[in-house]
One Martini backbone bead per residue (centre of mass of N, CA, C, O) as a GRO file, in nm:
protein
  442
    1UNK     BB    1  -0.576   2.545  -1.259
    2UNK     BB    2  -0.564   2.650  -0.982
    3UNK     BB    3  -0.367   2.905  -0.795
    4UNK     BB    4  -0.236   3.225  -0.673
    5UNK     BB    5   0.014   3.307  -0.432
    6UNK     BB    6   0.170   3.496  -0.243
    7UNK     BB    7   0.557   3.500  -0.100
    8UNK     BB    8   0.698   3.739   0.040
    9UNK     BB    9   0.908   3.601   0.227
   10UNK     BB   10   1.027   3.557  -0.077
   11UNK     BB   11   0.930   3.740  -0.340
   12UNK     BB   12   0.750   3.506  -0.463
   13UNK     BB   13   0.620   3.315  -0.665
   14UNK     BB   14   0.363   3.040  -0.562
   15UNK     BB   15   0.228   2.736  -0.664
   16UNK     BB   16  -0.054   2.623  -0.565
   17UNK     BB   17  -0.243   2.335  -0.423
   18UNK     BB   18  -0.529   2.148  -0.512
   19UNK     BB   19  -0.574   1.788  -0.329
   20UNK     BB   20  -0.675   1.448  -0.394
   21UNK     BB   21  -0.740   1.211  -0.165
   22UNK     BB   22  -0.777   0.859  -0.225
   23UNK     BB   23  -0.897   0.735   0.077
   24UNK     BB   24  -0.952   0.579   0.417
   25UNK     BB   25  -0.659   0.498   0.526
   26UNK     BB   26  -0.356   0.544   0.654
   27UNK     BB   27  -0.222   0.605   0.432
   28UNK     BB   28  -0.406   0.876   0.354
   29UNK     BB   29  -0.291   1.016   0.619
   30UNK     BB   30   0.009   0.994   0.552
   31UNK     BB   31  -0.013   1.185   0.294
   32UNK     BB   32  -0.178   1.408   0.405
   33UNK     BB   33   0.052   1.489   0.642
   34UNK     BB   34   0.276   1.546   0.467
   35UNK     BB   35   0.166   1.746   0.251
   36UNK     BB   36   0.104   1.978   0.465
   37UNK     BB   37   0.348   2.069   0.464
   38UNK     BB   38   0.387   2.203   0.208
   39UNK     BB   39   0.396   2.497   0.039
   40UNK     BB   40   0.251   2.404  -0.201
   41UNK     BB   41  -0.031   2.356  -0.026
   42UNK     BB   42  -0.319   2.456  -0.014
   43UNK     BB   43  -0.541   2.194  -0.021
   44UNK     BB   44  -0.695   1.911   0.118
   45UNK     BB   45  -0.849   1.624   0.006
   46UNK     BB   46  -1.108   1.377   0.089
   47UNK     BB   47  -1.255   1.014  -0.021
   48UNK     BB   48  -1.333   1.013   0.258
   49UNK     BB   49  -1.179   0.950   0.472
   50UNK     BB   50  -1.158   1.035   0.821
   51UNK     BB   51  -1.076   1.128   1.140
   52UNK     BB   52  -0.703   1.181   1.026
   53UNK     BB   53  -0.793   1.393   0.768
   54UNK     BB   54  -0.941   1.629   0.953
   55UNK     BB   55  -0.663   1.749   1.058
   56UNK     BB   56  -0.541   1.814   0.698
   57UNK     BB   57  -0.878   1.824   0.587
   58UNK     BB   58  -1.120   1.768   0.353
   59UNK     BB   59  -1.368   1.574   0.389
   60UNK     BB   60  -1.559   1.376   0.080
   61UNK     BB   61  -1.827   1.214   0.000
   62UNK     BB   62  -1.669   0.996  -0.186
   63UNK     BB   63  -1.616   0.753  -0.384
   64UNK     BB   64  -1.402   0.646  -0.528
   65UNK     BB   65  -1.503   0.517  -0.811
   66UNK     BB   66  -1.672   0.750  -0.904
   67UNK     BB   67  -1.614   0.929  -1.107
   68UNK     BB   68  -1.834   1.134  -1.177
   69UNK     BB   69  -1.784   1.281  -0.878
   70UNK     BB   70  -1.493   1.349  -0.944
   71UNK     BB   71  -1.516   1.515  -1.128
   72UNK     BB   72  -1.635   1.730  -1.027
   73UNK     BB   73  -1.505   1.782  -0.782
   74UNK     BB   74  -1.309   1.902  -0.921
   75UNK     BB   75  -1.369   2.127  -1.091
   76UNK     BB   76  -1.483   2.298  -0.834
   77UNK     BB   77  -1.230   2.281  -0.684
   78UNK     BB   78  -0.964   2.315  -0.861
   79UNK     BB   79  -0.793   2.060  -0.908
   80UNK     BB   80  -0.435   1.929  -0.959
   81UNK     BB   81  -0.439   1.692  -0.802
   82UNK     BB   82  -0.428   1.312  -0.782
   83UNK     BB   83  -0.463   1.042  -0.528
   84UNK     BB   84  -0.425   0.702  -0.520
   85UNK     BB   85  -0.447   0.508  -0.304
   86UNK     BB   86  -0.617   0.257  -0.397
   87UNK     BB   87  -0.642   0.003  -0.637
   88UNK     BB   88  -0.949   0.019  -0.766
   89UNK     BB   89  -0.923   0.279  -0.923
   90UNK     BB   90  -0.694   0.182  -1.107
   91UNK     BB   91  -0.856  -0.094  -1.223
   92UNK     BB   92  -1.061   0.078  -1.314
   93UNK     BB   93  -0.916   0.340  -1.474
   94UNK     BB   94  -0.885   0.653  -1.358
   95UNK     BB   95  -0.684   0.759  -1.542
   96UNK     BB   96  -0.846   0.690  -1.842
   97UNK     BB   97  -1.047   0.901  -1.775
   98UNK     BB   98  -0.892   1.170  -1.737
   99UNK     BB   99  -0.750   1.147  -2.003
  100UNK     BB  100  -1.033   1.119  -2.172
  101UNK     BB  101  -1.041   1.419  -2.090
  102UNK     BB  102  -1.080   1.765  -2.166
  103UNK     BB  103  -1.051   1.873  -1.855
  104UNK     BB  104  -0.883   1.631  -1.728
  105UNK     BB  105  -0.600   1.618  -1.834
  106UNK     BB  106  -0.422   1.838  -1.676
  107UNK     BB  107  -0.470   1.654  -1.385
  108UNK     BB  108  -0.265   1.503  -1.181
  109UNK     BB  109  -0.175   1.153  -1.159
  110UNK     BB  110  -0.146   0.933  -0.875
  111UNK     BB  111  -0.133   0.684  -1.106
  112UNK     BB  112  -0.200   0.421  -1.302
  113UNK     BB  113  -0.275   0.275  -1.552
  114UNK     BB  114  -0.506   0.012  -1.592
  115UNK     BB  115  -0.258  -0.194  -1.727
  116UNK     BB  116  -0.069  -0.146  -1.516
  117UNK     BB  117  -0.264  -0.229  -1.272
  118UNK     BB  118  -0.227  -0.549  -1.378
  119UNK     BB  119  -0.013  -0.605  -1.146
  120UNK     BB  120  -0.213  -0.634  -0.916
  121UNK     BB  121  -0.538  -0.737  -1.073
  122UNK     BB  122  -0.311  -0.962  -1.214
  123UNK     BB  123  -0.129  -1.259  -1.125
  124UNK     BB  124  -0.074  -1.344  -1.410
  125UNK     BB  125   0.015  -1.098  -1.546
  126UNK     BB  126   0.285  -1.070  -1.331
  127UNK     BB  127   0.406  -1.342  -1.429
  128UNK     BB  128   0.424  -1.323  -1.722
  129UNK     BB  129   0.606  -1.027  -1.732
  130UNK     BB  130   0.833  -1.169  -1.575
  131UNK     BB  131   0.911  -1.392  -1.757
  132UNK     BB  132   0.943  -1.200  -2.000
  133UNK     BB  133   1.192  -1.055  -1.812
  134UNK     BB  134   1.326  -1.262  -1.613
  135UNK     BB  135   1.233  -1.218  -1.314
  136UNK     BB  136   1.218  -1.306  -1.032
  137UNK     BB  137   1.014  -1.574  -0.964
  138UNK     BB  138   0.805  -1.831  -0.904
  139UNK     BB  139   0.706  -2.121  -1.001
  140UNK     BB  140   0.388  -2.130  -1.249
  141UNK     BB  141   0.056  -2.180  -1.257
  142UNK     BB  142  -0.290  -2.109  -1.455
  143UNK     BB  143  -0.620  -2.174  -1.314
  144UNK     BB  144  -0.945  -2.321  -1.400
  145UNK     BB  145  -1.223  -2.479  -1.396
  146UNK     BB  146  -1.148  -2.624  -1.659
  147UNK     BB  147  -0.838  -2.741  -1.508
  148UNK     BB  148  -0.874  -2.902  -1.234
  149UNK     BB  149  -0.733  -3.077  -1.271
  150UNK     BB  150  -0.439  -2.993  -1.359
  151UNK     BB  151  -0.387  -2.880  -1.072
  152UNK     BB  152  -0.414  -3.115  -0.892
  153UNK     BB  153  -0.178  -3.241  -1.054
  154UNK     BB  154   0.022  -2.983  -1.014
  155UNK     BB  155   0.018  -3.029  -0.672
  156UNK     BB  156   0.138  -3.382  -0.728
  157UNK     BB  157   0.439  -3.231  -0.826
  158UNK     BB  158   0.511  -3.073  -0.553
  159UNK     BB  159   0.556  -2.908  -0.269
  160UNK     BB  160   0.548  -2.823   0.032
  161UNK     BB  161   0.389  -2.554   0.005
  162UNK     BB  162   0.101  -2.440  -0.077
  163UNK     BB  163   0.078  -2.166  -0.356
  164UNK     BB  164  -0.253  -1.976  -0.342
  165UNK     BB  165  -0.427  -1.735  -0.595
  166UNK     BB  166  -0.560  -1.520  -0.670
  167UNK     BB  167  -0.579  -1.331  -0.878
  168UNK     BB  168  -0.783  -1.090  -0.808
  169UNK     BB  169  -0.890  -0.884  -0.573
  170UNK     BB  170  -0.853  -0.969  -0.210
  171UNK     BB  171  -0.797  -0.762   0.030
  172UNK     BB  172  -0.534  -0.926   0.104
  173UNK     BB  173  -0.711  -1.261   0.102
  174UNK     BB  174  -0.630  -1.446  -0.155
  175UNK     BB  175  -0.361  -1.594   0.002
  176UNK     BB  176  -0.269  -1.979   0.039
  177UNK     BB  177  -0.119  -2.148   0.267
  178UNK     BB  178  -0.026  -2.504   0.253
  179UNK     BB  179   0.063  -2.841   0.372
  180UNK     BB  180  -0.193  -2.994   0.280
  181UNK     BB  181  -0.254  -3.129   0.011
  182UNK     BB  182  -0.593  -3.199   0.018
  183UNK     BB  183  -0.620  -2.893   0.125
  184UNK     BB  184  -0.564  -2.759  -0.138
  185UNK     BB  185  -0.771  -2.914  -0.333
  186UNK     BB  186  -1.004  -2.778  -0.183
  187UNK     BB  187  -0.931  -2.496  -0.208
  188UNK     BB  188  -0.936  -2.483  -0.499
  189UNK     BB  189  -1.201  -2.570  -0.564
  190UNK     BB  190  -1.305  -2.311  -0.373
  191UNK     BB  191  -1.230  -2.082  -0.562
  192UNK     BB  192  -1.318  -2.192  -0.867
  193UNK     BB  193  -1.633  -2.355  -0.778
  194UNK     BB  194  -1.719  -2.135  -0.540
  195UNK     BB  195  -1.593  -1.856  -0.500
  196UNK     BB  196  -1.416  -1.776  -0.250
  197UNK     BB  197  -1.358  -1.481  -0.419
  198UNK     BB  198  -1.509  -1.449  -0.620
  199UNK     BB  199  -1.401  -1.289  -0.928
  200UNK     BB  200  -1.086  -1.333  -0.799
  201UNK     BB  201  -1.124  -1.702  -0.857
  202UNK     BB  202  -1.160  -1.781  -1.153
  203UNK     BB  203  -0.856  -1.792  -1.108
  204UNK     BB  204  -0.538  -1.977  -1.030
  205UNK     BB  205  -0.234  -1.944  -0.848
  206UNK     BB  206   0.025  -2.165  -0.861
  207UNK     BB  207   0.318  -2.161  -0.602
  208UNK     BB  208   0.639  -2.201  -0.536
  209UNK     BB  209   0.779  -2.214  -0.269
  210UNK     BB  210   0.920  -1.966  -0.071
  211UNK     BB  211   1.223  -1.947   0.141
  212UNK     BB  212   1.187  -1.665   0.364
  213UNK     BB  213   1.224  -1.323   0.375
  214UNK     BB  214   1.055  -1.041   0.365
  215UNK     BB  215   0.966  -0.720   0.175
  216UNK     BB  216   0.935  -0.364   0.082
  217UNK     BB  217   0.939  -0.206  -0.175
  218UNK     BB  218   0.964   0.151  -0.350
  219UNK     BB  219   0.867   0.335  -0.638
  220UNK     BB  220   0.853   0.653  -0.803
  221UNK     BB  221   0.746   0.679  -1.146
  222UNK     BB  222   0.769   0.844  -1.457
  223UNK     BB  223   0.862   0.563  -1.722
  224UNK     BB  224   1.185   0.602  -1.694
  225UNK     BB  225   1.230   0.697  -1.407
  226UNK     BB  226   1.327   0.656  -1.034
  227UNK     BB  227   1.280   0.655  -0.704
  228UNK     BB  228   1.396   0.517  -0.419
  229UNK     BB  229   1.249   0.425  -0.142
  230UNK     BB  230   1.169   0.314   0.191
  231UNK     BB  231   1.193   0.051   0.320
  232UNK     BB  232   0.997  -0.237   0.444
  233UNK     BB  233   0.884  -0.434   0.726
  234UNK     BB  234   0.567  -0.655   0.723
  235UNK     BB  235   0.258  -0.805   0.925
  236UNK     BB  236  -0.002  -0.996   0.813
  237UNK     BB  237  -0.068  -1.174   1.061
  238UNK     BB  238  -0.212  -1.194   1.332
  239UNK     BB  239  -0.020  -1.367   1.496
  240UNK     BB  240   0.207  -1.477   1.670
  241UNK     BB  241   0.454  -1.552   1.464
  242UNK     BB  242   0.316  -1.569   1.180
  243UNK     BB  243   0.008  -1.647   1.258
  244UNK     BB  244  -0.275  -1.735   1.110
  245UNK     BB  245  -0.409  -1.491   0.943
  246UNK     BB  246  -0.468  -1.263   0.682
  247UNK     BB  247  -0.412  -0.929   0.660
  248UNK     BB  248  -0.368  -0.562   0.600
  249UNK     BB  249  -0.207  -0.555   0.861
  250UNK     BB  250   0.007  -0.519   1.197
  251UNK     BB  251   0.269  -0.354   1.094
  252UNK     BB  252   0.605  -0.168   1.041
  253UNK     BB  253   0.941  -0.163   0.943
  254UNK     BB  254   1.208   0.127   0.916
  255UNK     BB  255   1.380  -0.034   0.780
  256UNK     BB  256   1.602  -0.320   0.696
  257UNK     BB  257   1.857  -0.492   0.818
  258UNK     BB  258   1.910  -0.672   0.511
  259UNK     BB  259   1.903  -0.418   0.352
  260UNK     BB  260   2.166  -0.392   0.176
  261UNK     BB  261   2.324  -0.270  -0.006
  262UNK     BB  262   2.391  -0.517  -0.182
  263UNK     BB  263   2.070  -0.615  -0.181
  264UNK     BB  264   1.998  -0.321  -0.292
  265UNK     BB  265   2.128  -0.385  -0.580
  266UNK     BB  266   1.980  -0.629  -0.686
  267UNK     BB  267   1.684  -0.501  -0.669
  268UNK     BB  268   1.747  -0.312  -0.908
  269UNK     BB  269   1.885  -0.513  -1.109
  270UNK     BB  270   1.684  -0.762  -1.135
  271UNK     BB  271   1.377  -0.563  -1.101
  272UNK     BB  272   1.344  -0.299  -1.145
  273UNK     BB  273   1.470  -0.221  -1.406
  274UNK     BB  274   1.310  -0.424  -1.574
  275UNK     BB  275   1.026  -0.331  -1.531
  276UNK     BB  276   1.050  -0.060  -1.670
  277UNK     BB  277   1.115  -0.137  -1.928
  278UNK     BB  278   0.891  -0.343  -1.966
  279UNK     BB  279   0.667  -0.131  -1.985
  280UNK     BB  280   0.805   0.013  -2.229
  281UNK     BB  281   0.799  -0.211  -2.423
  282UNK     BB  282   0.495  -0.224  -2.378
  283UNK     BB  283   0.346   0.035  -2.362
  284UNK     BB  284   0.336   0.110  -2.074
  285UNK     BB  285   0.195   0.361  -1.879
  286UNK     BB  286   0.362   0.492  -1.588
  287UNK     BB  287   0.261   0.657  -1.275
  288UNK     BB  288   0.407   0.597  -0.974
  289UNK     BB  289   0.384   0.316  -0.783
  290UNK     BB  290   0.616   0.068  -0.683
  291UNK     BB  291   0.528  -0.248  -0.555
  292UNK     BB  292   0.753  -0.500  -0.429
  293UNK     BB  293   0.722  -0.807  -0.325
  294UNK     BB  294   0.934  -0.980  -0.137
  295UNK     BB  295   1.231  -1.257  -0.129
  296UNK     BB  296   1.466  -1.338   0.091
  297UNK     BB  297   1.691  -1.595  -0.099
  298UNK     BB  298   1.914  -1.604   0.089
  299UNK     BB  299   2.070  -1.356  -0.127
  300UNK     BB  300   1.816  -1.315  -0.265
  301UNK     BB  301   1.553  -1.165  -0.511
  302UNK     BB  302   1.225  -1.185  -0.493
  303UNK     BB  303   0.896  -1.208  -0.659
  304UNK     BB  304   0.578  -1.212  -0.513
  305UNK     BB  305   0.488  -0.905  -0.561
  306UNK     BB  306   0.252  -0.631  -0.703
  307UNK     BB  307   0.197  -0.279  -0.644
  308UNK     BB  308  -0.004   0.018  -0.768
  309UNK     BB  309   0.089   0.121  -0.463
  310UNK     BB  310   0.106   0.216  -0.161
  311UNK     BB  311   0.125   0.098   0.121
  312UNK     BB  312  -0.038  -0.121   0.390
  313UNK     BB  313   0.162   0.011   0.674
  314UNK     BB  314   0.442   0.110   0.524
  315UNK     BB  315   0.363   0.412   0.509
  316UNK     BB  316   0.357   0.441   0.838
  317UNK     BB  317   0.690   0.454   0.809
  318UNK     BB  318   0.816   0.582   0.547
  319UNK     BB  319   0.680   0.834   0.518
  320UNK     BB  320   0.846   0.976   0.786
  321UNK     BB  321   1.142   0.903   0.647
  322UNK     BB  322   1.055   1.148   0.454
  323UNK     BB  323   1.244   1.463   0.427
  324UNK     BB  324   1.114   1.549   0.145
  325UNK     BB  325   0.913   1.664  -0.078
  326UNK     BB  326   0.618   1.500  -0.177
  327UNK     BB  327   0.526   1.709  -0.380
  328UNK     BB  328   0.749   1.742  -0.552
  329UNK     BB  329   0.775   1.465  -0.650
  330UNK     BB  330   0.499   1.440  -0.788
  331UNK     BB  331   0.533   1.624  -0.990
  332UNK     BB  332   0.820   1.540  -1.125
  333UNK     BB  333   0.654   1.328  -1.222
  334UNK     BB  334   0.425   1.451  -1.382
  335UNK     BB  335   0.692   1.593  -1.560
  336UNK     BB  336   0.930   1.418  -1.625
  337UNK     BB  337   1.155   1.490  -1.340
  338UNK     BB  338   1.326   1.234  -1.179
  339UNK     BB  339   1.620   1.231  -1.233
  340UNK     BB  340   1.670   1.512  -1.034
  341UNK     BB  341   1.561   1.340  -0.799
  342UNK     BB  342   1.686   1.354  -0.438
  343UNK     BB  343   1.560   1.178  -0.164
  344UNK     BB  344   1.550   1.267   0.180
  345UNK     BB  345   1.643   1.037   0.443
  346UNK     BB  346   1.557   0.927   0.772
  347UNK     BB  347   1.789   0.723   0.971
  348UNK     BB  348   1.592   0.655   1.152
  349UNK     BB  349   1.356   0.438   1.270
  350UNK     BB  350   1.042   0.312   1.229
  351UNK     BB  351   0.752   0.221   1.379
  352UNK     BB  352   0.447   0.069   1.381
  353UNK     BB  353   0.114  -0.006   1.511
  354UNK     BB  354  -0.173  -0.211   1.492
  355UNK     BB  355  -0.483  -0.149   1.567
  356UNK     BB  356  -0.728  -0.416   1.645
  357UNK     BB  357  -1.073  -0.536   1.610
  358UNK     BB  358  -1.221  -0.749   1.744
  359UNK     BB  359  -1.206  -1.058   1.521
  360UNK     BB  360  -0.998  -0.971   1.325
  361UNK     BB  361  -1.052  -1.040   0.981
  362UNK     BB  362  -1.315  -1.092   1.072
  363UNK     BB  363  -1.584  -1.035   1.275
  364UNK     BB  364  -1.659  -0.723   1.355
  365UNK     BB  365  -1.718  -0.467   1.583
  366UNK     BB  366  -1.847  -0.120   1.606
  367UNK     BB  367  -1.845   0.202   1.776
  368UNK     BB  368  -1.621   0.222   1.956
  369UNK     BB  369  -1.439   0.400   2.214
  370UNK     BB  370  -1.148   0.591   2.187
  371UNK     BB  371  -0.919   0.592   2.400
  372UNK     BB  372  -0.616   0.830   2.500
  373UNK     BB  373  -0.515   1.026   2.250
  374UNK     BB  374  -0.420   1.267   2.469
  375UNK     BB  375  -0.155   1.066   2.624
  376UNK     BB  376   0.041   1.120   2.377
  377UNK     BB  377   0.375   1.065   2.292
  378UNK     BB  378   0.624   0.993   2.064
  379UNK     BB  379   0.428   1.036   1.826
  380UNK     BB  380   0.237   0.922   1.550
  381UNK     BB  381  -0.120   0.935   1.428
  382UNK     BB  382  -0.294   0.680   1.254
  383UNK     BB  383  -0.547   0.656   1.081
  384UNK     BB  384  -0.854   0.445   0.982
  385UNK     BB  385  -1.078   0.271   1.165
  386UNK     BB  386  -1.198   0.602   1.192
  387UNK     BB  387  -1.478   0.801   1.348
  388UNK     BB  388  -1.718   1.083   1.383
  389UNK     BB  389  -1.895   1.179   1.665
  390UNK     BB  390  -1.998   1.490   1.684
  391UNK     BB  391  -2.230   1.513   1.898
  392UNK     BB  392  -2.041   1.325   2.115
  393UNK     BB  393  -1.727   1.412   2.071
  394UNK     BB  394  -1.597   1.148   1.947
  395UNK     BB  395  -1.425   0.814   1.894
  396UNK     BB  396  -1.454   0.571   1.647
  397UNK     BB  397  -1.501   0.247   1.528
  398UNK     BB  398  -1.466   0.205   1.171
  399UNK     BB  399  -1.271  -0.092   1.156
  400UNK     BB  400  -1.044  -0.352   1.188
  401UNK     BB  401  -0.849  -0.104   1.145
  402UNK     BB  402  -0.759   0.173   1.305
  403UNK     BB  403  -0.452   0.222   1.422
  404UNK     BB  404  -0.123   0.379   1.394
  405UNK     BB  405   0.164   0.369   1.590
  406UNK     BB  406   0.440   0.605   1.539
  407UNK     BB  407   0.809   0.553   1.535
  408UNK     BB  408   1.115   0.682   1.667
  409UNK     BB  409   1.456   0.540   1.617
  410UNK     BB  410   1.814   0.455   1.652
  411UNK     BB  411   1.649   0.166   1.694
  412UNK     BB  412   1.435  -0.051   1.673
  413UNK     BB  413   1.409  -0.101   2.022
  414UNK     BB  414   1.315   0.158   2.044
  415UNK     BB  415   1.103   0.257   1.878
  416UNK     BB  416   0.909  -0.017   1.974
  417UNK     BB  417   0.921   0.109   2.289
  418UNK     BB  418   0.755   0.387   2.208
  419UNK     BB  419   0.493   0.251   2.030
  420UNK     BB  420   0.391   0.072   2.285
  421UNK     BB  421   0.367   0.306   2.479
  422UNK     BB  422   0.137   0.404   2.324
  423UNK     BB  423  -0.055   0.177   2.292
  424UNK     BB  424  -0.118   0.160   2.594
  425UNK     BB  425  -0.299   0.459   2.599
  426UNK     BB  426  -0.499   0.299   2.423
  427UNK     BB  427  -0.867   0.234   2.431
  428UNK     BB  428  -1.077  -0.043   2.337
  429UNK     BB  429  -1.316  -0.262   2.259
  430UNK     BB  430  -1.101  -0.539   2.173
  431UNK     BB  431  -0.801  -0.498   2.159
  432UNK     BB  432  -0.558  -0.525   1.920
  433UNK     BB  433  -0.224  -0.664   1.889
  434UNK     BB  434   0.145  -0.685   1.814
  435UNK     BB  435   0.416  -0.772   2.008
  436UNK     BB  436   0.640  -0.877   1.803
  437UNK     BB  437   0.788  -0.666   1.627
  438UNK     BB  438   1.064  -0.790   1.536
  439UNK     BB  439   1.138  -1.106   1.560
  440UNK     BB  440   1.269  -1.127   1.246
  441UNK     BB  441   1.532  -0.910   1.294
  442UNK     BB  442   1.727  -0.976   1.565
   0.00000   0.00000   0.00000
């Protein structure tokens, strides 16, 4: 698959690729714009895409879990790479679906099998894999339907905050921390009892809260090597002061001023490098992203959580600080030569910032006319919840997160300076977005 062009000015054959990136919000705007950059990248395909991945390639109507017409799709347009954006088409299995096709196995999928991706897919198995593994973190029960009463005393035996996760996937809406006792086991019962997250709550995993601040790690991996990315923190919670509702991100800043050496020494040793053996003693084939959800308590990380894809909005950090070709780390990865990979990265704060839509992340209206993306300088936009107007010419709101404006600065206080100054030059009917970014790193 793939095709071969001349490259005269260095007077030598370069393998071109055609890639198809699954997923249509910020981070995969972020990856396409990456991946643009690269010599190696002949054409880049997206799936369904946004607003802002038509920018740096071809949208295409295409739902990433339909595997049976991605399938189509690569084999027609001779696609040597597929990146797997979002969590659900990999804990459905698209890599075990390529891997087991006779046409589609030789073609490079950024993106673990169905098993690894039960570190995502299920908080159980993550805590179990943890736990089997020694790996930090919060001391946990898994509770169903049939033990809730086991849950409720499991409650008050407990100190507040109690928290409470879905199993399974729940759009990063899954996770309840609560004060009330009382309110616990209401929301308990009603997660297992009443579905109140459909069929990501018929577990329900109780977890000893940790105190401490947050931060999301990176690796990429290639099953037996992997590469550190630059960490971020994200801003989870829709109001200032991370109060409100759990959002799936209100924008993100990398570096992260208390992630130093000695602290990112220990979530080598106590954390990646475990979890890495931990899947080959295993035997569970993993080649992709992982992510980390940390807590740093006291000087110590904890997993709070992991995730089996790149971040989102950390993405949007993230990506514009490697300096490094990510087309070729991708290769590396995909041909188990990752041990030899030193991706180079830039040192200065990159920040974030998410507009979203009036009423997010409950219900909000769409359709809303984009104004001022003309207006801006000093700073990168990717696009979420945004998509094309053809017929009148315009950019108009499709989801809750709309676009993403980040900058570079030497300081964290510059970065979210250029980045605010930018946000205020876009307007749409009902933006909203978080004012505090870094108000807990300073």
């Amino acid at each position: 698959m793939g095709v071969r062009r001349k490259d005269h000015a260095a007077s030598k054959i370069i393998k071109k690729m055609n890639i198809l990136i699954l997923g249509s919000g910020g981070r995969e705007h972020a990856l396409a714009w990456k991946l643009a950059q690269s010599p190696k990248t002949e054409q880049i395909y997206i799936a369904p895409g946004n607003a802002g991945t038509l920018l740096t390639g071809i949208n295409v109507p295409i739902d990433p879990v339909d595997f049976e017409s991605v399938k189509t799709f690569v084999i027609e347009k001779e696609v040597d790479m597929v990146i797997v954006g979002p969590e659900v088409p990999l804990v459905n299995g698209i890599r075990d679906f390529f891997s087991e096709d006779k046409i589609l196995r030789d073609v490079a999928i950024i993106g673990p099998g169905k098993e690894g991706a039960q570190l995502e897919g299920s908080k159980d198995f993550a805590k179990a894999f943890m736990k089997k593994y020694k790996i930090p973190t919060a001391a946990y029960e898994t509770f169903t339907t049939e033990t809730l009463k086991a849950g409720e005393a499991f409650l008050d035996n407990i100190k507040a905050p109690y928290v409470l996760k879905a199993d399974g996937l729940a759009a990063g809406k899954g996770v309840l921390i609560l004060n009330d006792l009382e309110e616990a086991k209401a929301e308990l019962r009603s997660m297992l009892v009443d579905a109140k997250f459909g069929k990501a709550s018929a577990k329900v995993v109780i977890e000893e809260f940790l105190d401490g601040i947050e931060l999301s790690v990176f690796v990429l991996t290639d099953g037996k090597d992997y590469v550190l990315l630059p960490e971020a923190k994200d801003y989870k919670r829709i109001g200032l002061g991370d109060t409100g509702l759990n959002t799936g991100g209100m924008g993100s800043i990398s570096p992260v001023p208390f992630a130093t050496g000695e602290f990112m020494g220990k979530v080598e040793e106590r954390i990646i490098r475990p979890t890495i053996r931990g899947l080959q003693q295993d035997n569970i084939v993993y080649q992709g992203f992982i992510f980390f959800g940390l807590m740093k308590v006291g000087d110590d990380p904890y997993v709070i959580e992991y995730n089996c894809r790149m971040g989102d909005p950390e993405a949007e950090s993230v990506i514009p600080r490697i300096k490094s070709d990510l087309l070729e780390l991708f290769e590396s990865m995909a041909k188990g030569n990752l041990s030899e990979a030193k991706p180079e990265v830039d040192e200065r704060y990159a920040t974030s910032v998410m507009l979203v839509s009036g009423g997010y992340p409950e219900n909000y209206q769409k359709g809303k006319v984009i104004k001022g993306l003309n207006n801006l300088n000093n700073c990168i936009v990717y696009y979420a919840g945004a998509s094309n107007d053809v017929e009148n010419n315009l950019i108009k709101t499709s989801g809750g997160r709309v676009l993403a404006i980040t900058s570079f600065g030497d300081t964290m206080e510059e970065a979210l300076k250029n980045a605010y100054a930018n946000v205020d030059q876009v307007d749409f009917e009902g933006k909203y977005y978080r004012k505090d970014l870094g108000f807990d790193l300073k």
